[in-house]
C-alpha positions in Angstrom: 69.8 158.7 91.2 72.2 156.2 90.5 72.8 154.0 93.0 73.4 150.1 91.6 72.7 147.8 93.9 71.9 143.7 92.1 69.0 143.2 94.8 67.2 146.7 93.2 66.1 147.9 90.2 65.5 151.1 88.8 62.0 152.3 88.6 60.2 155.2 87.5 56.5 156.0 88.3 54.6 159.0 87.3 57.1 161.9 88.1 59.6 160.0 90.9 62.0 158.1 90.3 64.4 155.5 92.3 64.8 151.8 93.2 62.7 148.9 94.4 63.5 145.5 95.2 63.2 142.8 92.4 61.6 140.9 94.5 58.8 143.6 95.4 56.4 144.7 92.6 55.9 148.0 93.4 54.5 149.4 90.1 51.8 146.6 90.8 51.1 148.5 94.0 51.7 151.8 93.4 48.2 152.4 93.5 46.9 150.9 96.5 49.8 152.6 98.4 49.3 156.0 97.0 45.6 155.8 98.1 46.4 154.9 102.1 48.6 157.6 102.0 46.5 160.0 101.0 43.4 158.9 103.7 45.6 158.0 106.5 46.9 160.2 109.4 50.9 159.4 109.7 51.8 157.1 112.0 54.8 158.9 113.7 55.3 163.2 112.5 57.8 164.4 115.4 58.8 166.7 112.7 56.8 168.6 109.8 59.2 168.2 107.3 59.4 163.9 107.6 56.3 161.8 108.1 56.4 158.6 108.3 52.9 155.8 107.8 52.0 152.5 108.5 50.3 150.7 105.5 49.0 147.2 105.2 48.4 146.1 102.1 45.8 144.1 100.7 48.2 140.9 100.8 48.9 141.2 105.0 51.9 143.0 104.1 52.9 145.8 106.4 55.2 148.5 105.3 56.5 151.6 106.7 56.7 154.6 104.5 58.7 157.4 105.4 57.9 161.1 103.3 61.1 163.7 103.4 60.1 167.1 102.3 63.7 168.0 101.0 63.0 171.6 101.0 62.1 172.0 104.3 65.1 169.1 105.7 66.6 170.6 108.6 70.1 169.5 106.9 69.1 170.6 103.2 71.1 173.0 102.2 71.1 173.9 98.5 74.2 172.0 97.1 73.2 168.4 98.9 69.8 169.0 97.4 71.2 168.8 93.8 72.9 165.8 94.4 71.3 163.4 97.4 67.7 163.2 99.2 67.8 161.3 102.7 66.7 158.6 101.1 69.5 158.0 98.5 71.7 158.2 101.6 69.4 155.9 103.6 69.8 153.5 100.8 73.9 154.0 101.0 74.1 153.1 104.6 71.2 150.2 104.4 73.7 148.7 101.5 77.1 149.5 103.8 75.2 147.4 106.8 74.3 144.9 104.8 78.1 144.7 104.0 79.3 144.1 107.3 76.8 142.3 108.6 74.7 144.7 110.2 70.8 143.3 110.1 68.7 146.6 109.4 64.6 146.5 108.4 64.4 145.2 105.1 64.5 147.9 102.8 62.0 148.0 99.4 62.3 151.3 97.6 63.1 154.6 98.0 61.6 157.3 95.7 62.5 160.8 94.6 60.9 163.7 93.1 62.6 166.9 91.5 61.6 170.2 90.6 64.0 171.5 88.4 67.8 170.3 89.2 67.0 170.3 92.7 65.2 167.5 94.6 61.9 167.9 96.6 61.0 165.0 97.9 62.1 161.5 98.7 60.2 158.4 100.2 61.6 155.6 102.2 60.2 152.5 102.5 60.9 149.4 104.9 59.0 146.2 105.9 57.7 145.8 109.1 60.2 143.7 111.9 58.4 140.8 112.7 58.7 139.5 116.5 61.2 142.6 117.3 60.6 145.0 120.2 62.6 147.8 121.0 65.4 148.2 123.4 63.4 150.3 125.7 60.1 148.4 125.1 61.9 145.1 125.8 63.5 146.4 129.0 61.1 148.5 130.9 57.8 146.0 130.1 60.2 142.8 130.7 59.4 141.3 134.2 63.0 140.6 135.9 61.9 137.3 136.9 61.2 136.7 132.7 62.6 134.0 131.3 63.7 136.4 127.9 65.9 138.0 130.4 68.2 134.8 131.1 69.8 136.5 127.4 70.6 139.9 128.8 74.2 139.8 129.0 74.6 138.5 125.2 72.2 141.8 123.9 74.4 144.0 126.1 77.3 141.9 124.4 75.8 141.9 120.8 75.3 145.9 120.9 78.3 146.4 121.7 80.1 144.3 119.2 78.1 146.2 116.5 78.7 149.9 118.1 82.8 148.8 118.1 82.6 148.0 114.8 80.6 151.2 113.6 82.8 153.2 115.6 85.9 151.9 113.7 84.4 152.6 110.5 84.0 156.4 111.4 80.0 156.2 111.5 78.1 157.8 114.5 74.7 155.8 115.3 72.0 156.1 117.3 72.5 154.7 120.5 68.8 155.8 121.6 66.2 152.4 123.0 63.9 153.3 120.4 65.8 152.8 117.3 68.1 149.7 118.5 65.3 146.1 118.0 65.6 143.2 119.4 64.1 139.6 118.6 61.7 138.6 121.0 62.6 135.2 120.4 66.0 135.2 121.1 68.1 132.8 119.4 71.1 131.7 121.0 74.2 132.2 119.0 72.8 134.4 116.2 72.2 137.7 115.7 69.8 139.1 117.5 70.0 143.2 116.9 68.1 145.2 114.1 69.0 148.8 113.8 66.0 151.1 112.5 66.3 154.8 111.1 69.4 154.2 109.5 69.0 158.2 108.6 70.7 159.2 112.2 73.9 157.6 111.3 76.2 159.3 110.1 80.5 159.3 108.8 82.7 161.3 111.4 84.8 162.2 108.4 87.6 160.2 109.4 88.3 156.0 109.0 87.8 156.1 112.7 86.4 157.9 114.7 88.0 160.2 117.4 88.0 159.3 120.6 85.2 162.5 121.9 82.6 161.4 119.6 83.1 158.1 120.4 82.8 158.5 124.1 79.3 161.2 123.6 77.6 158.4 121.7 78.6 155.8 124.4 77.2 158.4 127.0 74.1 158.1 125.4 73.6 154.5 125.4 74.5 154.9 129.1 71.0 157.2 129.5 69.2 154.4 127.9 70.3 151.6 130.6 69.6 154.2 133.2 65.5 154.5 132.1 65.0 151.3 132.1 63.3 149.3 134.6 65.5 145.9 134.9 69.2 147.7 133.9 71.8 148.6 136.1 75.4 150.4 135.7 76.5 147.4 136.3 75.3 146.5 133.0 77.2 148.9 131.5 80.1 148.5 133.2 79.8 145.5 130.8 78.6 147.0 128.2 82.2 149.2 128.1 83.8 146.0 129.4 82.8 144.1 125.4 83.0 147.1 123.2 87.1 148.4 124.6 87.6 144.5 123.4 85.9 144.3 120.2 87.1 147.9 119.3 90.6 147.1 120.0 90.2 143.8 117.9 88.8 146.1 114.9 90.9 148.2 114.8 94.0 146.6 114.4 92.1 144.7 111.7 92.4 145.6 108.2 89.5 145.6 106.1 
């Protein structure tokens, strides 16, 4: 790994190796984390190959940890496992986010192991959102009559802003309810949106992306209105309406 990045140092521990935030002593707190691991169920396992836990530590802080068995990753063929884990790329988009002005879960470290030249295993690990819900959590459990819901055209608006700009870039996200947060306390005027699992984005290979993909990923944010309970099309109607606007503004711009 060598990914330089002036909010992380390098760290070694036992037999990983990666990056942790100066600002989060994780050699301090190794141990307690490696215990929970090992006598806790995960908290989400849709797949065998990438678990992911909930930890609290003994200071109130709550982490997620997400484990990547590289050997069994459903995109690990041999030559990517010699020189990237999901996590090394996790870190690469985090750091590209953070560059435009994406908010994303705060990131602390990310870990890898090797067996010979070829990488086994990586860890991921993010801080808990604080007073964020998820799109769909926000929108089906949301009374319509809720005052929250007085800000419903600017989240529509704010998604779409960030999806225009992603989509100018060449990167694919994931439009799905679950892995767009919003602040429960929403703050008029600032930004609002958190996007989690940063490892379903992905580069279309080109510095923007063509106009197919771009259309199948707005599809799907289109089946995420349409299961909730206080959406409409109408909403996105509007939800085209903003991001034809702000992708037409990015890309004439030249960054």
């Amino acid at each position: 790994m060598n990914m330089k990045d002036e909010m992380y140092l390098p760290i070694t521990i036992n037999n990983v190796v990666g990056y942790a935030r100066k600002d989060f002593d994780l050699s301090s707190r190794w141990q307690e984390i490696t215990t929970a691991l090992q006598t806790m169920a995960p908290y989400y396992a849709l797949k065998e190959w990438r678990r992911v836990f909930r930890v609290k530590l003994h200071d109130d802080c709550v982490i997620y940890i997400k484990i990547i068995d590289e050997r069994r990753h459903e995109k690990g063929f041999f030559l990517r496992r010699l020189f990237s884990t999901e996590a090394t790329r996790y870190f690469a988009i985090d750091r590209k986010m953070r560059d435009i002005g994406i908010q994303t879960p705060e990131l602390l470290f990310i870990l890898g192991k090797k067996s010979g030249p070829l990488w086994t295993e990586s860890l991921i690990s993010t801080k808990e959102l604080k007073d964020h819900v998820s799109f769909s959590e926000y929108f089906m459990n949301t009374p319509e009559n809720h005052g929250g819901l007085i800000f419903k055209d600017e989240i529509i608006h704010e998604i779409a802003q960030i999806t225009a700009r992603l989509h100018s870039l060449g990167i694919y996200l994931s439009l799905d309810g679950r892995n767009i947060f919003i602040n429960r306390s929403y703050v008029e005027g600032e930004k609002n949106i958190v996007l989690i699992d940063l490892d379903h984005m992905r580069a279309a290979g080109f510095l923007k992306m063509p106009q197919r993909r771009r259309i199948r990923n707005l599809v799907r944010f289109e089946s995420t209105i349409q299961s909730s309970r206080t959406l409409t099309d109408f909403d996105y109607d509007n939800f085209i309406t903003y991001y034809n606007d702000f992708y037409r503004q990015y890309s004439r711009r030249i960054d």
